[in-house]
C-alpha positions in Angstrom: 23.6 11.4 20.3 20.2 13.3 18.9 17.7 12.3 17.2 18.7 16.1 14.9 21.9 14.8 14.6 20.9 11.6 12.6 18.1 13.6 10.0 20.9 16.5 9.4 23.3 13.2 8.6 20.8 11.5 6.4 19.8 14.7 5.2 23.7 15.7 4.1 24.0 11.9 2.9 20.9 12.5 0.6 22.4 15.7 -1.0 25.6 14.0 -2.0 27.4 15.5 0.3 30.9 13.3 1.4 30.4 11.4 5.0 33.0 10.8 7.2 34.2 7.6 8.6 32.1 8.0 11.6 28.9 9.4 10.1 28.9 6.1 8.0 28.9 4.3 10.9 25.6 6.0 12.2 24.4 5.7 9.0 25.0 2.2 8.1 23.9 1.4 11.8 20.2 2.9 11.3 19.6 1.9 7.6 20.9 -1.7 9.1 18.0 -1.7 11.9 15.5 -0.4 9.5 16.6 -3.2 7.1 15.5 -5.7 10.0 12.2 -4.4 10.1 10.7 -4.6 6.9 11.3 -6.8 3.6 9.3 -4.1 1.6 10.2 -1.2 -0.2 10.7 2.1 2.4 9.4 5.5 1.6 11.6 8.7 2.6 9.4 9.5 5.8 9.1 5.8 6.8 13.0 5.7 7.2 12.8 8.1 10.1 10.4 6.3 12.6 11.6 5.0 16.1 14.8 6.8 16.3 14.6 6.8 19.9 15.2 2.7 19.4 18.0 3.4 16.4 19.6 6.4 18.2 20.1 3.8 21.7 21.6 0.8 19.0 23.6 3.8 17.2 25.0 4.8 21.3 25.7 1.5 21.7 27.4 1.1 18.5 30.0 3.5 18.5 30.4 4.0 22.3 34.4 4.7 23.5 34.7 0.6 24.1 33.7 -0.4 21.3 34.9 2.4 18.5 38.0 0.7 17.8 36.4 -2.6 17.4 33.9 -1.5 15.5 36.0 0.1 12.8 38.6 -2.7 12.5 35.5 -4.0 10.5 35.0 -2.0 7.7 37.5 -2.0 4.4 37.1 1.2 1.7 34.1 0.9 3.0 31.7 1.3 6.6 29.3 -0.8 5.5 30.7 -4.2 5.8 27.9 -5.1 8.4 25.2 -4.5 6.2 25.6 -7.6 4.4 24.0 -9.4 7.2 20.7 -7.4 6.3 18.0 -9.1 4.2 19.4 -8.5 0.4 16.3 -7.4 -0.2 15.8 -4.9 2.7 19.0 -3.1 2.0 18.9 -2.8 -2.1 16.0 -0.5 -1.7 18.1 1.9 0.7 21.4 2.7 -0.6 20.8 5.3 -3.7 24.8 4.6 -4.0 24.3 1.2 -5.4 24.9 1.2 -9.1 22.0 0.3 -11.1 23.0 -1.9 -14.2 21.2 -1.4 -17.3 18.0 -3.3 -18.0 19.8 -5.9 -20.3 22.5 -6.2 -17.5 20.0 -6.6 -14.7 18.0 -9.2 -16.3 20.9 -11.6 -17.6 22.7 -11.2 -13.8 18.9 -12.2 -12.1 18.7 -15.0 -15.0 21.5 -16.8 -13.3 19.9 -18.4 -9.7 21.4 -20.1 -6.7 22.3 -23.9 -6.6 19.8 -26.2 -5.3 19.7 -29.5 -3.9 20.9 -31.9 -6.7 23.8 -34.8 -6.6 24.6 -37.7 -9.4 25.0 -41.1 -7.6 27.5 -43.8 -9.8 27.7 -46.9 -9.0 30.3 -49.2 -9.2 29.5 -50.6 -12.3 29.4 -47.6 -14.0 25.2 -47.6 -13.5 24.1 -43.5 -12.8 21.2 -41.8 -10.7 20.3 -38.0 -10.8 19.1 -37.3 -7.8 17.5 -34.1 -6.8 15.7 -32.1 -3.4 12.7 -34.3 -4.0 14.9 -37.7 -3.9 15.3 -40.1 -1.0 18.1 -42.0 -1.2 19.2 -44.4 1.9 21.7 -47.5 2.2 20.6 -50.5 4.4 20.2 -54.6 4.0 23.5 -54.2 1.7 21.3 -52.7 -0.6 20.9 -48.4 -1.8 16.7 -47.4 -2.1 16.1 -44.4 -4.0 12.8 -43.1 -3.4 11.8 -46.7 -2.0 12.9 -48.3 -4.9 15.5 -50.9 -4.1 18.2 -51.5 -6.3 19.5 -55.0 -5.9 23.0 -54.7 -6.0 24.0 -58.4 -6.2 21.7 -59.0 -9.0 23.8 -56.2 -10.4 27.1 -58.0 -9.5 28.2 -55.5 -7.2 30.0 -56.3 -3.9 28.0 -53.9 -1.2 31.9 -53.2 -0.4 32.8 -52.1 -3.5 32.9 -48.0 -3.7 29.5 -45.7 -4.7 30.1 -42.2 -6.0 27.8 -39.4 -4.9 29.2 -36.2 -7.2 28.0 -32.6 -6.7 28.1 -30.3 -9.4 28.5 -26.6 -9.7 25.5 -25.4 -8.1 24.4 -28.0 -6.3 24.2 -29.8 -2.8 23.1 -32.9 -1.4 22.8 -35.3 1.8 23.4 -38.4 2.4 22.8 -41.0 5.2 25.8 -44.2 5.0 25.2 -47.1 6.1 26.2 -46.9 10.0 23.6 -44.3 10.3 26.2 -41.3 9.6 25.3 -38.3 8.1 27.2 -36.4 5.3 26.7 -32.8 3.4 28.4 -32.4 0.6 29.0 -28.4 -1.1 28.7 -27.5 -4.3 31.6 -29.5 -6.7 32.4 -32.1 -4.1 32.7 -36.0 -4.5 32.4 -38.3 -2.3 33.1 -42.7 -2.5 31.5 -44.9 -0.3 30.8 -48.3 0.2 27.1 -49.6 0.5 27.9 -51.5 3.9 30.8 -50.3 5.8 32.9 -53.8 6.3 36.1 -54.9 8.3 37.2 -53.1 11.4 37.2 -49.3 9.7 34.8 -46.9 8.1 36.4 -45.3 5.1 35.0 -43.1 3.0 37.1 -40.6 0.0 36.2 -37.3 -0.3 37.5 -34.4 -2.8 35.7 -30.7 -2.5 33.5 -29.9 0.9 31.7 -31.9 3.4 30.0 -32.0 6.7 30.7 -34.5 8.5 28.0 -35.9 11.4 29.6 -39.4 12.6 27.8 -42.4 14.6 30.1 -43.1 17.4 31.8 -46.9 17.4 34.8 -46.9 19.3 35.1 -50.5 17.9 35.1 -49.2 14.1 36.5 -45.5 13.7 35.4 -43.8 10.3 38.3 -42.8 8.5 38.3 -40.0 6.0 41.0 -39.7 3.3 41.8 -36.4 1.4 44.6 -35.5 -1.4 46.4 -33.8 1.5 44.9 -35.1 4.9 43.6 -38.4 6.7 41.6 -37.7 9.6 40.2 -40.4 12.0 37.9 -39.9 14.3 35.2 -42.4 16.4 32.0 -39.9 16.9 32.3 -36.1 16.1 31.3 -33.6 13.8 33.6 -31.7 11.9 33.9 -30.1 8.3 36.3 -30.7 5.1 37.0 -28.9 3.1 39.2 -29.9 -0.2 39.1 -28.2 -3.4 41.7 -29.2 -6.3 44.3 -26.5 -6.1 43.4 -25.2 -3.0 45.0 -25.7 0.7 43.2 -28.4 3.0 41.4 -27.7 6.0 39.3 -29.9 8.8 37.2 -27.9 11.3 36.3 -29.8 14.5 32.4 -28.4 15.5 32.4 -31.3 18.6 34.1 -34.4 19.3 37.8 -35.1 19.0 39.9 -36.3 15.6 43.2 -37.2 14.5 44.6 -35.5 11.5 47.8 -37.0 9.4 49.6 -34.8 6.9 48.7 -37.3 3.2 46.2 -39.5 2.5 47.2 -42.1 5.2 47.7 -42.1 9.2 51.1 -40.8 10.7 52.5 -41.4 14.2 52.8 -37.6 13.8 48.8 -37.4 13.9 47.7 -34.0 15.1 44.9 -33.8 17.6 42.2 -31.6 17.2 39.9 -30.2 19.5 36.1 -28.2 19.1 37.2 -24.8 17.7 40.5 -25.5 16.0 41.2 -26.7 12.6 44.3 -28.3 10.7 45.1 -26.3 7.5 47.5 -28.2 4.8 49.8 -25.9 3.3 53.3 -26.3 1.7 53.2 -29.8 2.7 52.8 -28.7 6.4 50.2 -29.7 8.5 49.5 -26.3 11.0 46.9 -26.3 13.6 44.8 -23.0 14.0 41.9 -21.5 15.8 38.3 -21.9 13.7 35.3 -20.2 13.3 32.8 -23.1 13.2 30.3 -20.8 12.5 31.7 -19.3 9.7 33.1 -22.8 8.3 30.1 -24.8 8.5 27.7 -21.5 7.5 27.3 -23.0 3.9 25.2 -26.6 5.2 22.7 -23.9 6.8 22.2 -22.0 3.9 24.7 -18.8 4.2 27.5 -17.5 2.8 29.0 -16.0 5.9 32.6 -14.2 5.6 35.2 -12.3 8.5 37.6 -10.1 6.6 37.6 -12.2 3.8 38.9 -11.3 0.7 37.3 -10.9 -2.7 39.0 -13.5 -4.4 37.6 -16.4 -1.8 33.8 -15.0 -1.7 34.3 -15.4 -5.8 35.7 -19.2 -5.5 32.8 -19.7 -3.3 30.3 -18.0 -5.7 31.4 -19.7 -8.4 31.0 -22.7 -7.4 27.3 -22.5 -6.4 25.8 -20.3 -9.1 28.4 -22.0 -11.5 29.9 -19.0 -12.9 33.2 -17.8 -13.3 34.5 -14.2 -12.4 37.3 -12.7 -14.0 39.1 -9.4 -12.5 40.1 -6.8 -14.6 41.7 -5.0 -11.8 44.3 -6.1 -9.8 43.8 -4.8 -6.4 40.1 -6.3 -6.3 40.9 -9.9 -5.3 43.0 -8.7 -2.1 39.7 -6.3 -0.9 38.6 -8.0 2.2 34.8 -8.0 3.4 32.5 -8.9 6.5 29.2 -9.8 6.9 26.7 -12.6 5.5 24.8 -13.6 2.5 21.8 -15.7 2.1 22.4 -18.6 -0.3 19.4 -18.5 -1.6 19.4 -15.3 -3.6 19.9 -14.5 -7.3 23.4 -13.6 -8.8 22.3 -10.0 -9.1 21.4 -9.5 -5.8 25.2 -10.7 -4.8 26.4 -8.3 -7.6 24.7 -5.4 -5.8 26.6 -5.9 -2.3 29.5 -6.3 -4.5 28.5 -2.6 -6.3 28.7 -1.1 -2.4 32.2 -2.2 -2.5 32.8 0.2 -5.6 32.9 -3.1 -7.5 31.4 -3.1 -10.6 30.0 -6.4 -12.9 29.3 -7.2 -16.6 27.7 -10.7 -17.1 28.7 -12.1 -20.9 26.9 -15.8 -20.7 28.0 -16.9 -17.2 31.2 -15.1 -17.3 31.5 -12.1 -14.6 33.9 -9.3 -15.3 35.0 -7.8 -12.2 36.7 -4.2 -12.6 36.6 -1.0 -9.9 33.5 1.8 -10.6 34.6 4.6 -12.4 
């Protein structure tokens, strides 16, 4: 590979001229290690410095091994990787984007990611907002929010009796329990709790998504129960995840736990191991390979997706920049895509990638209208 060979391809890719499927691989490849060089806007002549570096990563790329691999990654489109860019680095590169009208622009860049923010009920009915800048701990039988303890007894509430931490659209929050355990709940999640953990079990309810980090006590196992699964474990991490109207699934990060098809434990417990998760579907209980990086990428502030298709990235979406997206094309939600997104970004910036895709977007309030560029 020359260093000629990648200017006469940007140069043909610059004049309109129609790539093919490997010339969008050395292209995507360069534009990609430019990306990870600068967070600024790029002139023309700046885009072709160090292409004896890029033309050795572009070798490496698309050497004989490798080809086949490589490609398996892209769908209706080679640039599947570049997601994994800053946003920012690769809008300022791609002239194919489509560029939304100023009206458009400004109501999509209106519309900002979720942020750390949780409502905590007690059992009486008594509410908390709680945001980033709240500290919120249980300990004594008693819950202090920003050092301010709130007597429960005085309040005739058993330290047994159930809190609810709820999550909504757009927001995220943590939570220490009582045994020192740590929890991370995702955007539209719930989770009930007691104050002090009591008896010979720690159970805790959960609906939506969670991280789980546990305190091992062989003596007292945490128990988590779910519409579809009970899991059971004594000191692990893992991650739930259990939307209404969506299949179940429990990803083991470390550790070892027991999961029952229903709410309740089974004799016909299946036992997970790091790497492998238990998926609910149909009323079956199957046991599959994970990717714990990809599961748990949301607690460390990414969207991160493996040939995943339109319509999931969208639930996701939704959920944290508490929109909804509508598809006015059929064949949209089955597109798959690779790569990963910052969570941190505005809704137009995830609008953009979705433009590369030959997706296009209209924004009416916090509706999204989904339909393929014409």
């Amino acid at each position: 590979m020359e260093q000629q060979n990648i200017k006469t391809i940007l140069q043909k890719y610059r004049s309109g001229q129609v790539l093919d499927k490997e010339e969008k691989t050395i292209l995507d490849n360069y534009y990609l290690h430019v990306a990870n060089q600068s967070h600024n806007k790029l002139s023309d002549d700046e885009l072709q410095i160090n292409l004896d570096q890029i033309t050795s990563n572009i070798i490496r790329e698309i050497s004989p091994r490798r080809t086949r691999k490589l490609r398996t990654l892209w769908y209706s489109s080679a640039a599947a990787i570049l997601i994994i860019a800053s946003v920012s680095g690769i809008l300022y590169r791609f002239q194919s984007i489509n560029t939304y009208d100023t009206e458009q622009q400004a109501r999509f860049e209106a519309i900002n990611a979720g942020s750390d923010k949780a409502l905590l009920v007690l059992a009486n009915g008594e509410q908390f907002k709680l945001d980033g800048n709240t500290a919120i701990a249980s300990g004594q039988g008693d819950i202090l929010i920003d050092g301010q303890n709130l007597n429960l007894s005085e309040k005739g509430i058993s330290t047994a009796s159930l809190n609810t931490l709820e999550t909504p659209r757009g927001g995220q929050f943590k939570v220490v329990l009582s045994d020192g355990s740590e929890v991370w709940l995702n955007a539209g999640s719930q989770l009930r709790y007691p104050t002090t953990f009591t008896g010979d079990s720690r159970e805790v309810e959960l609906i939506g998504e969670a991280y789980f980090e546990i305190k091992h006590n062989p003596k007292k196992p945490f128990k988590v129960h779910t519409k579809d699964q009970h899991i059971q474990v004594l000191g692990t991490g893992f991650n739930i995840s259990s939307y209404p109207n969506s299949i179940t699934t429990t990803a083991l990060a470390h550790g070892k736990v027991s999961v029952s098809s229903g709410a309740s434990p089974s004799p016909a417990a299946m036992i997970l191991a790091p790497g492998q998760q238990a998926v609910s579907n149909s009323g079956k209980l199957l046991k599959q390979n994970a990717d714990i990086d990809r599961v748990t990428a949301w607690k460390n502030g990414l969207f991160k997706f493996k040939k995943s298709s339109v319509q999931d990235i969208t639930a996701q979406i939704e959920r944290w920049y508490d929109v909804q997206f509508v598809f006015r094309n059929k064949t949209i939600p089955t597109r798959q895509i690779t790569g990963e997104i910052p969570r941190k970004v505005n809704l137009y910036d995830i609008v953009q990638i979705l433009s590369y895709f030959d997706i296009n977007c209209e924004i009416e309030g916090r509706t999204v209208y989904l339909d393929i560029k014409k």
